[in-house]
C-alpha positions, 0 to 999 in steps of 0.5 A, spaced: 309 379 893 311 372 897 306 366 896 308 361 900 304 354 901 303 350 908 301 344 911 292 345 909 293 351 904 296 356 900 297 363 900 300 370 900 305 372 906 303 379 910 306 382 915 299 381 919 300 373 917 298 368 912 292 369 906 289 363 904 287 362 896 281 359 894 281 352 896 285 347 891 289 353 888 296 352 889 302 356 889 305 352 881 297 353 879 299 360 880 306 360 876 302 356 871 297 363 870 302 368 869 305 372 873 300 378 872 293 373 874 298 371 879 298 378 882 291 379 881 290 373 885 294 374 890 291 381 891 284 378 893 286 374 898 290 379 902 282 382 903 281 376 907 283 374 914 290 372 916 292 366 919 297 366 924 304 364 921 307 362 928 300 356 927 302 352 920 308 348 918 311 351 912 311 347 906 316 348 900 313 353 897 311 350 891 312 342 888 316 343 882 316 339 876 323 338 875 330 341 878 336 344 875 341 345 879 348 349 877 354 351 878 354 358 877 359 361 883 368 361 879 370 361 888 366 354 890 369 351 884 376 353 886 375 350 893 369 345 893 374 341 886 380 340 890 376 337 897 371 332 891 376 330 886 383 332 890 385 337 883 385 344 885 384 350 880 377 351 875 376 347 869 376 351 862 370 347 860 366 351 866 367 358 862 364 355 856 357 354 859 353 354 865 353 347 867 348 343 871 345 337 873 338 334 875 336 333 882 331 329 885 324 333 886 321 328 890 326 330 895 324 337 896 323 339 903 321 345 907 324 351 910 324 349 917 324 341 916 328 336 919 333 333 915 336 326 915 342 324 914 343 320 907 344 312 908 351 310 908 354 318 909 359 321 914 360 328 911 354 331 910 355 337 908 350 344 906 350 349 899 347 355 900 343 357 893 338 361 890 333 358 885 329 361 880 323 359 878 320 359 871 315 363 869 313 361 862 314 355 858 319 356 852 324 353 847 331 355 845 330 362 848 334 368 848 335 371 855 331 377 853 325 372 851 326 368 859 320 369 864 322 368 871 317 369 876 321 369 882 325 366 887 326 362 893 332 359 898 335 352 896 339 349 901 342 342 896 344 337 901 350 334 900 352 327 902 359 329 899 363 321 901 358 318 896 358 323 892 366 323 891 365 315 889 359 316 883 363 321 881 369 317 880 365 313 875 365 320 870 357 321 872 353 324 877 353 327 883 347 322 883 346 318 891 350 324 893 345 329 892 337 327 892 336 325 899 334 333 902 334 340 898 331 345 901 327 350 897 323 357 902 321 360 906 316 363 900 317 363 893 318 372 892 316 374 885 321 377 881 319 385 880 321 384 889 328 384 887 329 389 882 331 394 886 337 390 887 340 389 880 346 392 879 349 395 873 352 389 870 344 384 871 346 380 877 342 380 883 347 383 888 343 379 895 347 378 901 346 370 903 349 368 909 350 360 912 350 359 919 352 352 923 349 352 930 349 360 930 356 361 928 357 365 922 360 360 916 359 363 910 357 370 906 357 372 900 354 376 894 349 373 889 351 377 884 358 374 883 355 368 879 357 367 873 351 369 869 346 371 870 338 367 871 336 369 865 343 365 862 342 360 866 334 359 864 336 360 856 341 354 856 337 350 860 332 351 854 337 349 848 334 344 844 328 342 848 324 345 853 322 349 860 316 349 863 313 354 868 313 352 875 321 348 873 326 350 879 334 352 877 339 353 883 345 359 882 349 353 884 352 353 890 356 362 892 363 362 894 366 364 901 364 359 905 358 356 901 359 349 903 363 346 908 366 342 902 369 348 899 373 350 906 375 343 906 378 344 899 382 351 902 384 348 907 379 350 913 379 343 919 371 344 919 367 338 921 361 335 918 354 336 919 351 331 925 345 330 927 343 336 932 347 341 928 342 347 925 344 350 919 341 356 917 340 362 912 337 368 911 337 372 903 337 379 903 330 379 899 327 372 901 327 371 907 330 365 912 330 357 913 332 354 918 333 345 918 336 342 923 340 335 921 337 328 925 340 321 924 338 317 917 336 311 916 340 306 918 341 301 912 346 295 910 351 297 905 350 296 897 353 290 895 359 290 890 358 288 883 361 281 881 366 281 877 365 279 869 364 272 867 365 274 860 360 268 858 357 270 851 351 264 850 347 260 854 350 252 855 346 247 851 
């Protein structure tokens, strides 16, 4: 089932249209029920009468709590590193775990939304994810205890020029991440993708990214390094995960983002406003945002140099 959520309502998505849930009923208050009640619920409003889907502006498909945002591909850490930080190869610490960092979720934005440029940035730059959501809350899990209600397109935005500034500090990426990230087009529950598992537990979905209908990257999603429920397990270590959380796969390789072209290479430009960066997941769906100009905002201010005075004067 394909729950989506649009300016004015919630609902389930048909071929016929869109099928509103009772009024207030929101796409995580149906992950925080379960993904069972969730069925049930969806089934009923599928009875009802369609909205047309050409009629509404699509919305993210849900507000989440928190977004995690991984690693997970080797190939976009070959390429992407070498463009970021001018070191080539993969770091052995990226075998040891699946890292992540923590994104902005007041940043999240539609399917077909405009997307600013970040203050500051001239290389804006697209990643082309899949993100979990999570279905149940839980604790230090094992994989086989993970609950993962379903999937969406993630688009993580990328001001790389700042990102590659923070990073230098030994934090991050920080500035350079949380101006826009992308989740839709519907949040599809996680029994719909089944039938795509392979022999090893990955999901093996086609993803691909244009920039302005020309082809840039394509990928399997099954060439992660571990899969979701990996990935929801470590996030859980020590602390908690609660229903309705986002993780993202990470970024896929073989042209995922302009920054791992840079990084093999590839004299690709960045985005500027009018480009129109698109990506379609076997299983999902599409989003489609264009890139507009941002805010035009004075540049930071240099810290001052320390005066290493220790008491006040007397």
């Amino acid at each position: 089932m394909r729950f989506a959520t649009w300016a004015g309502g919630a609902g389930v998505v048909s071929d016929a249209g869109l099928h509103p849930l009772p009024s207030g009923v929101s796409v995580l208050d149906l992950v925080c029920s379960g993904l069972p009640a969730a069925l049930e619920a969806g089934s009923s409003a599928l009875a009802g009468p369609p909205v047309p889907l050409a009629s509404v502006r699509l919305l993210a498909p849900l507000t989440p709590p928190t977004v995690r945002d991984y690693v997970a591909f080797e190939e976009h850490v070959e390429g992407v590193r070498k463009s970021i930080d001018g070191v080539g190869g993969v770091p052995p610490e990226w075998y040891r775990a699946p890292t992540f960092y923590f994104t902005n979720p007041y940043a999240v934005v539609g399917p077909f939304d405009d997307v600013p440029v970040p203050p500051g940035s001239e290389r804006f730059d697209f990643e082309l994810e899949v993100a979990l959501v999570v279905g149940r809350d839980g604790t230090s899990l094992a994989p086989g205890d993970v609950d993962i209600f379903g999937y969406t397109i993630m688009n993580d935005w990328s001001a790389r020029d700042l990102q590659a500034r923070e990073m230098k500090v030994g934090l991050g990426p920080a500035k350079g991440k949380d101006s826009a990230t992308t989740l839709g087009p519907w949040l599809v529950t996680a029994d719909e993708l089944e039938p795509y598992r392979d022999a090893d537990g990955f999901l093996a979905l086609d993803l691909r990214v244009s920039v302005n209908d020309t082809l840039v990257g394509q990928d399997l999603l099954s060439n992660m390094g571990w899969p979701f429920e990996e990935l929801v397990a470590y996030a859980s270590r020590g602390t908690w995960v609660r229903a309705g959380d986002v993780l993202g796969s990470g970024t896929c390789g073989n042209g995922g983002c302009l920054a791992e072209l840079w990084g093999r290479g590839h004299d690709v430009p960045p985005l500027v406003p009018g480009d129109v960066v698109e990506m379609t997941v076997e299983g999902i769906g599409t989003i489609r945002n264009r890139v507009v100009s941002g805010v035009d905002l004075p540049p930071v201010q240099a810290a001052r140099p320390r005066p290493r005075i220790r008491r006040r004067d007397v």
